[in-house]
Structures are given as structure tokens and as C-alpha cells.
C-alpha positions as CSV (number, residue, x, y, z in Angstrom):
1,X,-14.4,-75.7,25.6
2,X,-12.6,-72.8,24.1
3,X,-13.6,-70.6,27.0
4,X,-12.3,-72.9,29.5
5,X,-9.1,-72.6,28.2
6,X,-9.0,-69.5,27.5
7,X,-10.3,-68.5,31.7
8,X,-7.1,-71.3,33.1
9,X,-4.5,-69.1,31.9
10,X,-4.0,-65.0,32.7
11,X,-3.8,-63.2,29.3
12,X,-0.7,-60.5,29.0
13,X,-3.1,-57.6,30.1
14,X,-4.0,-59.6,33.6
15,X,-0.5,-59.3,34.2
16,X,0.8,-57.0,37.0
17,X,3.6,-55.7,34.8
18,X,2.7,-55.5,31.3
19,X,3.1,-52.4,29.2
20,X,5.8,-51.1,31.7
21,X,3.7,-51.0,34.9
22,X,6.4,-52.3,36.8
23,X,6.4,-52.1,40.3
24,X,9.3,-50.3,41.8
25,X,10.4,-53.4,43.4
26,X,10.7,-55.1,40.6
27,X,12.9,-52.3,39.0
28,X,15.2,-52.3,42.0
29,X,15.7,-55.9,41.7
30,X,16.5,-55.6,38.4
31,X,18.9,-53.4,38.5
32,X,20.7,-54.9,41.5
33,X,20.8,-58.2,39.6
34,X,22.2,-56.5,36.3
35,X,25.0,-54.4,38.5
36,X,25.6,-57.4,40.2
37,X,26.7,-59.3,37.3
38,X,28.4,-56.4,36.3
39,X,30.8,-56.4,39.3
40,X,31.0,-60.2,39.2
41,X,32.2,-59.7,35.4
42,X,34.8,-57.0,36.5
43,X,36.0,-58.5,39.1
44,X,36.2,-61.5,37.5
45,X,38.4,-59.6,33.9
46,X,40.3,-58.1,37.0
47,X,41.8,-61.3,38.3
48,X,42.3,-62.7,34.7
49,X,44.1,-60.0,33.5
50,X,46.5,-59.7,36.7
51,X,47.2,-63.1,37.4
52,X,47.6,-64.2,34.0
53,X,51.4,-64.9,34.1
54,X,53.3,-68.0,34.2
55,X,56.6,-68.2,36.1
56,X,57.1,-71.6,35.3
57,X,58.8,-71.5,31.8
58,X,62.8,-73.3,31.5
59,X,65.4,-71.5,30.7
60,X,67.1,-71.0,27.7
61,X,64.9,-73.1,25.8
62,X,65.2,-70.9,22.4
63,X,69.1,-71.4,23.0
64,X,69.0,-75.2,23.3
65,X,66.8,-75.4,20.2
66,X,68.6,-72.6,17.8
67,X,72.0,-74.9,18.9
68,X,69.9,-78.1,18.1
């Protein structure tokens, strides 16, 4: 029974892409995922730190309280 088990599932050395045998495919893809999320995340700190204003604030508030 053990060897039954053991033959359903590929061990880590059946694997195409243990031990750093990679294909270059899979390299590109990885990289273009990580730069991706890169630009995504600079993009996105970009927008944040730009547009992070409001205009909407009433005036002379700290007057009206100090007088209060």
C-alpha cells in the first residue's frame, strides 16, 4: 500500500524545476510578475503621495475656537 502512495504523487526530484533547473520561461515570467508589481506599487505611492491634499477645510476654524 505504501508504494501506491508513494507512485500517485511526483516526489521533489521528478519535478521540472527543483534544485534551480528553471526553465528560462519560467524566469522571465517571474521577473515580469515581480517588476510588475513593482510599477503597480510605484505608481500606486505616486498617486498617494500627490493627491493627498484636501481643499475642503473651513476657514478660520482655529480663530472661532481660540475666541470661543
Amino acid at each position: 500500500m505504501n508504494s501506491k502512495i508513494q507512485g500517485a504523487e511526483p516526489s521533489l526530484k521528478d519535478m521540472d524545476d527543483y534544485d534551480f533547473n528553471e526553465s528560462s520561461e519560467k524566469k522571465k515570467l517571474i521577473n515580469f510578475v515581480i517588476i510588475i508589481g513593482l510599477v503597480i506599487g510605484l505608481v500606486y505611492a505616486t498617486f498617494k503621495f500627490t493627491f493627498n491634499h484636501v481643499d475642503d477645510e473651513l476657514p478660520n476654524v482655529q480663530t472661532q475656537i481660540k475666541n470661543y
